[in-house]
VONULUM-254146 format. One record per atom (N, C-alpha, C): x negated, y negated, z negated; residue in one letter. Coordinates in steps of 0.05 Angstrom, whole numbers, padded with zeros to 5 digits, always signed. Atoms other than C-alpha are relative to their C-alpha. Layout:
residues N
XYZA...
This chain:
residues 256
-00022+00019+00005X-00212-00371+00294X-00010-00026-00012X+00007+00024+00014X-00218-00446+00273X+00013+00004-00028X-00004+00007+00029X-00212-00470+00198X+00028-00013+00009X-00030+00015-00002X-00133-00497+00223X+00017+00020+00000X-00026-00018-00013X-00110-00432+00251X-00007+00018-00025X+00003-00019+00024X-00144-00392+00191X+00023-00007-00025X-00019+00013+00025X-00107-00448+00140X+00030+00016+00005X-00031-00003-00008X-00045-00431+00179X+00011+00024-00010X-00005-00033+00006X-00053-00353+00172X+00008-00006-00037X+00001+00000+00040X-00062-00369+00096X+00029-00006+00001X-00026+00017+00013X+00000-00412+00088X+00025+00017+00003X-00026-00020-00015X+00043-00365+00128X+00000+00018-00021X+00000-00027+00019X+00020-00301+00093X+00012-00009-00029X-00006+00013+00026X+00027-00346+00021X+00028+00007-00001X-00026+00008+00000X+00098-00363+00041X+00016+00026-00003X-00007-00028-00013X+00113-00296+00074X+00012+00021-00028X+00001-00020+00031X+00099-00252+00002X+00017-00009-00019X-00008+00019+00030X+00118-00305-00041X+00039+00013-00002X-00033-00001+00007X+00201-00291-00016X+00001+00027+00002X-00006-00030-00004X+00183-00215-00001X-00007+00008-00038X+00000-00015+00033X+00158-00206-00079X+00024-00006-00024X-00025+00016+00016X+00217-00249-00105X+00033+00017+00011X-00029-00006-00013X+00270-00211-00056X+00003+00034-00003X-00002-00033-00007X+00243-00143-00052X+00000+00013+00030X+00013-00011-00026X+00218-00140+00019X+00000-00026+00019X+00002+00020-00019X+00210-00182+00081X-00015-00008+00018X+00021+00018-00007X+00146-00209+00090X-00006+00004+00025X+00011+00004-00031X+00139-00193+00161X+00015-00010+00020X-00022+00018+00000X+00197-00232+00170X-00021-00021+00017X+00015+00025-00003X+00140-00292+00177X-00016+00013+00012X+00025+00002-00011X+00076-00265+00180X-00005+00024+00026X+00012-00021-00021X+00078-00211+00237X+00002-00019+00031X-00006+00022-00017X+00110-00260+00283X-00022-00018+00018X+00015+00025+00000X+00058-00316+00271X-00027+00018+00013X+00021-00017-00001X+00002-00260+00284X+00002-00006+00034X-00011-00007-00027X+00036-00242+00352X-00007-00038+00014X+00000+00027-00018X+00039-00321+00373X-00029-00011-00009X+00034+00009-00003X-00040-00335+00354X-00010+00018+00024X+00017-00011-00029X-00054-00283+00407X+00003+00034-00002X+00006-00029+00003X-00053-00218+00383X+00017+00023+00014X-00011-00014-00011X-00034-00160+00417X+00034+00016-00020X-00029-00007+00012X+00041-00125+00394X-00021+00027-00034X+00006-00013+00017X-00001-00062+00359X-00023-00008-00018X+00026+00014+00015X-00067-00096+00340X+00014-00015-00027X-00017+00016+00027X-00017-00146+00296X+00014+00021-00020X-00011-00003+00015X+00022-00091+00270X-00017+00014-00022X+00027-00014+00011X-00041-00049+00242X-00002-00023-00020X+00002+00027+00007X-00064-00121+00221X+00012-00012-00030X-00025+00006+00025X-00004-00140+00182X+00009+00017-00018X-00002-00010+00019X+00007-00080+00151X-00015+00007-00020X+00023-00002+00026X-00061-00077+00114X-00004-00021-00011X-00002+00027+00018X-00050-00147+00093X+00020+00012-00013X-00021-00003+00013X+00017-00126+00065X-00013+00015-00034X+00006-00007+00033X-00019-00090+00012X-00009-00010-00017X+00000+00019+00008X-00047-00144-00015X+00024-00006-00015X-00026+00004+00013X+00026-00163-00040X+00000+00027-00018X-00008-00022+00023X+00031-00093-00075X-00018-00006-00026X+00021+00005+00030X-00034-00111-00115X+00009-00027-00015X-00013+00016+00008X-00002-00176-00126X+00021-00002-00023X-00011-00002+00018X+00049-00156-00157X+00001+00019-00022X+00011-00020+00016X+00027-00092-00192X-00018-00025-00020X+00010+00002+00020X-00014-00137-00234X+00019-00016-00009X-00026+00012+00021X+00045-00177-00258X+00015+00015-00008X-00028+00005+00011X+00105-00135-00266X-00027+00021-00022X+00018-00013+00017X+00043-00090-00300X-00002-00008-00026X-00002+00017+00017X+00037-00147-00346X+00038+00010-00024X-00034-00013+00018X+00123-00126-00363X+00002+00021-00017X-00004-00029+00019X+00111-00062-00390X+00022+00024+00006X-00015-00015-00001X+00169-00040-00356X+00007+00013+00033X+00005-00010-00021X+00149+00015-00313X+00005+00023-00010X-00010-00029+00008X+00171+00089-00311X-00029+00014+00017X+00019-00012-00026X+00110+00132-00277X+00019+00021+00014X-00013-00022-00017X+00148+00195-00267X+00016-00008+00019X-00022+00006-00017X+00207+00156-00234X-00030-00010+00027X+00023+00009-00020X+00141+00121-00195X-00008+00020+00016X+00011-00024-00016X+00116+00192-00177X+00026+00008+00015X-00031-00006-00011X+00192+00212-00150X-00004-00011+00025X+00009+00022-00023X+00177+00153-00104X-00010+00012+00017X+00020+00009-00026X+00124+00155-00072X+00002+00038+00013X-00002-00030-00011X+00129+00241-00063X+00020+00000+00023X-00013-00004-00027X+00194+00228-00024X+00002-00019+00022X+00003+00018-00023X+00178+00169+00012X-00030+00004+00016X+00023+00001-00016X+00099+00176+00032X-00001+00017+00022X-00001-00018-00032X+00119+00241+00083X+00009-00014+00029X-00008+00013-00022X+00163+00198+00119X-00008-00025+00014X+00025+00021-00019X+00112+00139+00122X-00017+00012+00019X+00018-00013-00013X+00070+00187+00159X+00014+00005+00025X-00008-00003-00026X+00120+00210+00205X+00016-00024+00014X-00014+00028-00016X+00149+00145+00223X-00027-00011+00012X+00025+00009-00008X+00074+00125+00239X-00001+00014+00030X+00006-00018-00031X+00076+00185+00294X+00022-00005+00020X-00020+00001-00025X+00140+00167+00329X-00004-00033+00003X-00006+00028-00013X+00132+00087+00332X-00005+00003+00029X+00017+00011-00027X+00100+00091+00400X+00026+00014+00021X-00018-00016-00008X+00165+00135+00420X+00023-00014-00001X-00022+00016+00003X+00216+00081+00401X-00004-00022+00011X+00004+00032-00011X+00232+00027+00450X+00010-00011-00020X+00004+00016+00019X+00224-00031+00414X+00026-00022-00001X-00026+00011+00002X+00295-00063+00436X+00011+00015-00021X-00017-00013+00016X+00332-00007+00399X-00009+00002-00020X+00000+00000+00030X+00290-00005+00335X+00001-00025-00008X-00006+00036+00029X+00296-00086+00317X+00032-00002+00004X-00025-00006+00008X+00364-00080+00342X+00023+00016-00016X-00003-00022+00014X+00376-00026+00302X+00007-00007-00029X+00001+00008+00033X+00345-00054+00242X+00009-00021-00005X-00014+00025+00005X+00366-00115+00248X+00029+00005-00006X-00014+00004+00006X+00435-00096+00246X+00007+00015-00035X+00002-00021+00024X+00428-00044+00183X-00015-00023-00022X+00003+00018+00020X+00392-00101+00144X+00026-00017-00004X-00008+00016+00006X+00447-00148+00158X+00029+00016-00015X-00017-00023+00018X+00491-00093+00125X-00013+00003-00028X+00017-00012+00038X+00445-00085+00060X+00008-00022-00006X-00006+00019+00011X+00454-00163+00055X+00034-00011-00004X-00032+00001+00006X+00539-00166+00066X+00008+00020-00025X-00002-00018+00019X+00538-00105+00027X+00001-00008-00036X+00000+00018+00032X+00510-00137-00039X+00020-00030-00001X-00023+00022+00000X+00548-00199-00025X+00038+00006-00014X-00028-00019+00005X+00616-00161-00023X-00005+00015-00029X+00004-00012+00025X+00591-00130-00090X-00007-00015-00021X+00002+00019+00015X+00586-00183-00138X-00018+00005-00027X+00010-00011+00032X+00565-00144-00201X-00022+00022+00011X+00021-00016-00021X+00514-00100-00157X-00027-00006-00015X+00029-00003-00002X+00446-00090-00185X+00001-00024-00034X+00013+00020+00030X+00460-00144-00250X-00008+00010-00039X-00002-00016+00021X+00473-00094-00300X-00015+00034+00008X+00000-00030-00011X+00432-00026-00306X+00006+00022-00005X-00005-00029+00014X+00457+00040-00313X-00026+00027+00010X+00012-00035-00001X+00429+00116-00313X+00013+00009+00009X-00018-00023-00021X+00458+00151-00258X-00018+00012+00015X+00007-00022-00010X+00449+00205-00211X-00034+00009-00008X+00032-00014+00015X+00380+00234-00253X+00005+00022-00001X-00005-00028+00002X+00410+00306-00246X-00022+00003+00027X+00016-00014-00018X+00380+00356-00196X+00012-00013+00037X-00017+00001-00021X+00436+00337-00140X-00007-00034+00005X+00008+00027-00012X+00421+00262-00142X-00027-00005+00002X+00024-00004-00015X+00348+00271-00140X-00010+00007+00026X+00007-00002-00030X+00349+00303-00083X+00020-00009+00023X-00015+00024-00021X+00402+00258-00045X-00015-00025+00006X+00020+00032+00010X+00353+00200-00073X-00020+00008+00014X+00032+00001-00015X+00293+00230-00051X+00003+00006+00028X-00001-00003-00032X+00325+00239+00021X+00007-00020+00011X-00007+00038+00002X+00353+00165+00022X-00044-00014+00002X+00025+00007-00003X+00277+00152+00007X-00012+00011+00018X-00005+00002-00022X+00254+00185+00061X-00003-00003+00021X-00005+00005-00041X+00287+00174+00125X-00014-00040-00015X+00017+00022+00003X+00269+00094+00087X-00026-00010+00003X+00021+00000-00011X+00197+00119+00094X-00003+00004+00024X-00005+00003-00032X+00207+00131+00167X+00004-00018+00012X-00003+00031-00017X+00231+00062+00181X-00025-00017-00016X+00024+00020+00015X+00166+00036+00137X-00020+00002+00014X+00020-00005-00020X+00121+00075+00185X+00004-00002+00028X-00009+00011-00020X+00153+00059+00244X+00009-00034+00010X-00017+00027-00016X+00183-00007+00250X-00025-00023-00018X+00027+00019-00004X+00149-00078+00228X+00019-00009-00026X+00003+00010+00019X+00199-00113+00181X+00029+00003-00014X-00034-00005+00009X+00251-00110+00127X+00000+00033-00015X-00012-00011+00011X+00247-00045+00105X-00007+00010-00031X+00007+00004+00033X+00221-00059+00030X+00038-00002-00004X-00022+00002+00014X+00291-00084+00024X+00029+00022+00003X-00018-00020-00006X+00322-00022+00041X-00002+00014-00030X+00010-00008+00023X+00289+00009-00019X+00006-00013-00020X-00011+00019+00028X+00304-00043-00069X+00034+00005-00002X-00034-00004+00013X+00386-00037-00053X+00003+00026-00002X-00008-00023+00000X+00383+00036-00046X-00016+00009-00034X+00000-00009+00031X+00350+00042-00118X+00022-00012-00015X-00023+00009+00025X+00407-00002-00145X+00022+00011+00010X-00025-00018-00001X+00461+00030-00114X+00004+00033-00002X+00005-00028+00000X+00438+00103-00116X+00001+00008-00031X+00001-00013+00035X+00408+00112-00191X+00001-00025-00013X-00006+00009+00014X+00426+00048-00214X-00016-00030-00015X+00020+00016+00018X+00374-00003-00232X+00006-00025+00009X-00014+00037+00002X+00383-00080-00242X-00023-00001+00026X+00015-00002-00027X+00350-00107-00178X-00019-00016-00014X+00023+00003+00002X+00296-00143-00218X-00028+00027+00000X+00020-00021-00003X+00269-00072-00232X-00003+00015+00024X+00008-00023-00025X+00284-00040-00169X-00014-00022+00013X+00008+00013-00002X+00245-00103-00140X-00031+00008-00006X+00027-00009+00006X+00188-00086-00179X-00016+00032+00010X+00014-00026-00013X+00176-00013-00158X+00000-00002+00031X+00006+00007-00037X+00200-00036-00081X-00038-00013-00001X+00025+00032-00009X+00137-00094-00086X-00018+00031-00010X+00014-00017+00007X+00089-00036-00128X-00004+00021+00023X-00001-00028-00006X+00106+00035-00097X-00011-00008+00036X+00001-00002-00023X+00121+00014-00023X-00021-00029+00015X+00012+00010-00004X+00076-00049-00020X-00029+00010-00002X+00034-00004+00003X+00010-00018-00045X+00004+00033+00003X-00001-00024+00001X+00028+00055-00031X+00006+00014+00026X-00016-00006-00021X+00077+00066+00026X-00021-00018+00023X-00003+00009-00018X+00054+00008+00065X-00042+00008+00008X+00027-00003+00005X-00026+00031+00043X-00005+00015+00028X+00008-00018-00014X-00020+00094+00078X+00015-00005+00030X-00012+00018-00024X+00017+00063+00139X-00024-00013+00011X+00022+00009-00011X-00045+00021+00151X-00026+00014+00006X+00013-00014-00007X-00086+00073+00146X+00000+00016+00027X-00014-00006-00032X-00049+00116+00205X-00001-00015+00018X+00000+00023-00029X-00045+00050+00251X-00022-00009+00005X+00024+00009-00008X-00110+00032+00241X-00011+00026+00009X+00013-00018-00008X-00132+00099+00268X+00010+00006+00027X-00010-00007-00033X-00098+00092+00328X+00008-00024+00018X+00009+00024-00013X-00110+00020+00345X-00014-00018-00012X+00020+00022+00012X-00158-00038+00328X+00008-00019-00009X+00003+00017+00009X-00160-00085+00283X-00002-00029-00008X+00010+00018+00000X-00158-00156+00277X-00024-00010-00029X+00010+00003+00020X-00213-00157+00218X-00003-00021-00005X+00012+00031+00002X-00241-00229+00221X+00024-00017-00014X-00026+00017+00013X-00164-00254+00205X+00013+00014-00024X-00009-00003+00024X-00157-00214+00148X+00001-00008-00029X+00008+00016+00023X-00194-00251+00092X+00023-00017-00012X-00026+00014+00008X-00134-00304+00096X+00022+00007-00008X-00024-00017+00016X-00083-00255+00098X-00003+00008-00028X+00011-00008+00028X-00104-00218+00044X+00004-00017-00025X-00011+00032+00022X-00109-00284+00006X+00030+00004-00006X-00022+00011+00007X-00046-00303+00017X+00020+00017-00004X-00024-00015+00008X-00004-00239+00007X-00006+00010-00036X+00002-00005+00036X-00045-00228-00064X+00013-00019-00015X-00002+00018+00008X-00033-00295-00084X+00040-00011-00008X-00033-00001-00005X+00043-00292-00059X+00015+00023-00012X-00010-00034+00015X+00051-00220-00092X+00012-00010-00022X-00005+00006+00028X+00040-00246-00154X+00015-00020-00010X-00021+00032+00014X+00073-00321-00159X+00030+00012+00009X-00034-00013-00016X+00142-00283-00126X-00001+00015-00028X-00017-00011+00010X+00143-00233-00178X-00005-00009-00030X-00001+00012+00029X+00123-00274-00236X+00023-00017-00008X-00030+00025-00009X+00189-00328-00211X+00016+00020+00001X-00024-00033+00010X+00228-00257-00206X+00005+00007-00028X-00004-00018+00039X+00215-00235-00284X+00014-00025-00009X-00007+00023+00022X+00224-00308-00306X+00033-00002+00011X-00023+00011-00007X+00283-00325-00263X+00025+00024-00003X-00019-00016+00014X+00325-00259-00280X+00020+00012+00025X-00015-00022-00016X+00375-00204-00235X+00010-00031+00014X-00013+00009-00021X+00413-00260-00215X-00014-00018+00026X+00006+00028-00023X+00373-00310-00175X-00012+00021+00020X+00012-00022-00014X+00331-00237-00156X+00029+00000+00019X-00020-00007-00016X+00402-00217-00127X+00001-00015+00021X+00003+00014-00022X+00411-00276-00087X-00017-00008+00025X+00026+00002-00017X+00342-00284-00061X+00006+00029+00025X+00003-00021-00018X+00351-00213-00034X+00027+00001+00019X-00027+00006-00017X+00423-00231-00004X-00006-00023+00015X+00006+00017-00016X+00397-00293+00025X-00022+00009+00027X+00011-00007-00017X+00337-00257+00061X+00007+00024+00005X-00018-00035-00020X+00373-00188+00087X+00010-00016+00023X-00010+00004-00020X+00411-00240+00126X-00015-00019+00017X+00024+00006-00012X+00352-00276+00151X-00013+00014+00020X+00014-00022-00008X+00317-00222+00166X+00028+00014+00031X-00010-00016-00008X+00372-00184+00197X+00009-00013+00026X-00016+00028-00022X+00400-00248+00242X-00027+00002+00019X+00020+00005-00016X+00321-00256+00267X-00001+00032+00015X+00013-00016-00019X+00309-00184+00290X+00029+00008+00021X-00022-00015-00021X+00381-00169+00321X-00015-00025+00035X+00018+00023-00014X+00355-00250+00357X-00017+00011+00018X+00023-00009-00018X+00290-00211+00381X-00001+00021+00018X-00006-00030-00025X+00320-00146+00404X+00013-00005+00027X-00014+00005-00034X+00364-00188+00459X-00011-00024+00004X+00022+00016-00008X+00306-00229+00478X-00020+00025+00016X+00013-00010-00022X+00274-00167+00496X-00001+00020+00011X-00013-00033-00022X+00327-00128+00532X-00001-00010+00026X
């Protein structure tokens, strides 16, 4: 690649993280796209993009790290009921035409973003709910079929996880924000790249940039998240659900 199209990768990926660590998901919103139109093949990019994506988890893992305000056990909850279904969403992508899962997702994001809209007080205040036996394991099946659309599909579904922690057990959406960017950026989306890269190649050479720019974007997103507080978090993530959700319904009837 030239020193123009590398800058480019940078700026994208930069941009890309920067509204996925501030919103609580997204980033492939931008950068899988931009991958696909330098040249890359559909699976090579998604492999690609999803081992950059982790990048953003370390990103922000060392900031909200910096907060102090992290639960592990609730962290372990996580990733136990979501990392099965990253695995098996990894084995059926190649089984899902690719009209019906962006159309799919696309319309189910633009439902997470009306959803909080229509809910005004949604995610600003936090409570302690369902922590019994019965909402654990509703939660950890919500989480999930969520890991299934993390190992399967390409973008958007960080922000499934961020509203389903604030509507399920309750958490202000700066924190559920922070374990979305943590858990399923450096964990979920880890072992996701692992699986894809074992069953297609690589673009290695264009990773250095990525990389860059989703660490770099991890961290300035979720350091502008702690400072700027639930509400602007709220909006950011109601502004890109319907972004997000508008572009992939867009791409699914483009390529029916």
């Amino acid at each position: 690649m030239s020193i123009v199209e590398l800058l480019v990768l940078f700026l994208v990926s930069l941009v890309a993280n920067l509204l996925s660590a501030l919103a609580g998901g997204g980033a492939g919103l931008l950068q899988l796209p931009a991958l696909l139109h330098l040249g890359l093949p559909f699976a090579v990019a998604l492999a690609t993009h999803k081992i950059a994506s982790v990048a953003l988890g370390v990103g922000a893992t060392l900031r909200h790290w910096q907060s102090g305000k992290f639960n592990w056990r609730f962290s372990f909850y996580i990733l136990m009921a979501g990392l099965p279904g990253v695995w098996l969403g990894t084995k059926i992508i190649v089984k899902i035409p690719e009209f019906w899962a962006s159309c799919a997702l696309g319309v189910l994001t633009l439902g997470l973003g009306l959803y909080s809209i229509f809910k005004p007080n949604l995610g600003l205040t936090p409570q302690r709910i369902h922590r019994d036996i019965y909402g654990l394991t509703v939660g950890g099946v919500g989480l999930f079929s969520i890991g299934v659309l993390n190992g399967s599909l390409t973008s958007g579904t960080g922000l499934f996880v961020t509203l389903w922690l604030v509507r399920w057990f309750g958490l202000d959406f700066t924190r559920a924000v922070s374990y979305t960017l943590i858990l399923v950026g450096l964990f979920w989306n880890g072992l996701g790249a692992v699986f894809l890269a074992q069953q297609t190649t690589v673009a290695w050479s264009w990773l250095p940039a990525l990389l860059l720019g989703s660490l770099l974007g991890g961290y300035l997103g979720a350091h502008w998240a702690l400072l700027q507080g639930n509400t602007w978090v709220k909006r950011s993530f109601e502004g890109l659900t319907l972004i997000v959700g508008l572009s992939l319904v867009i791409k699914s009837w483009q390529l029916f």
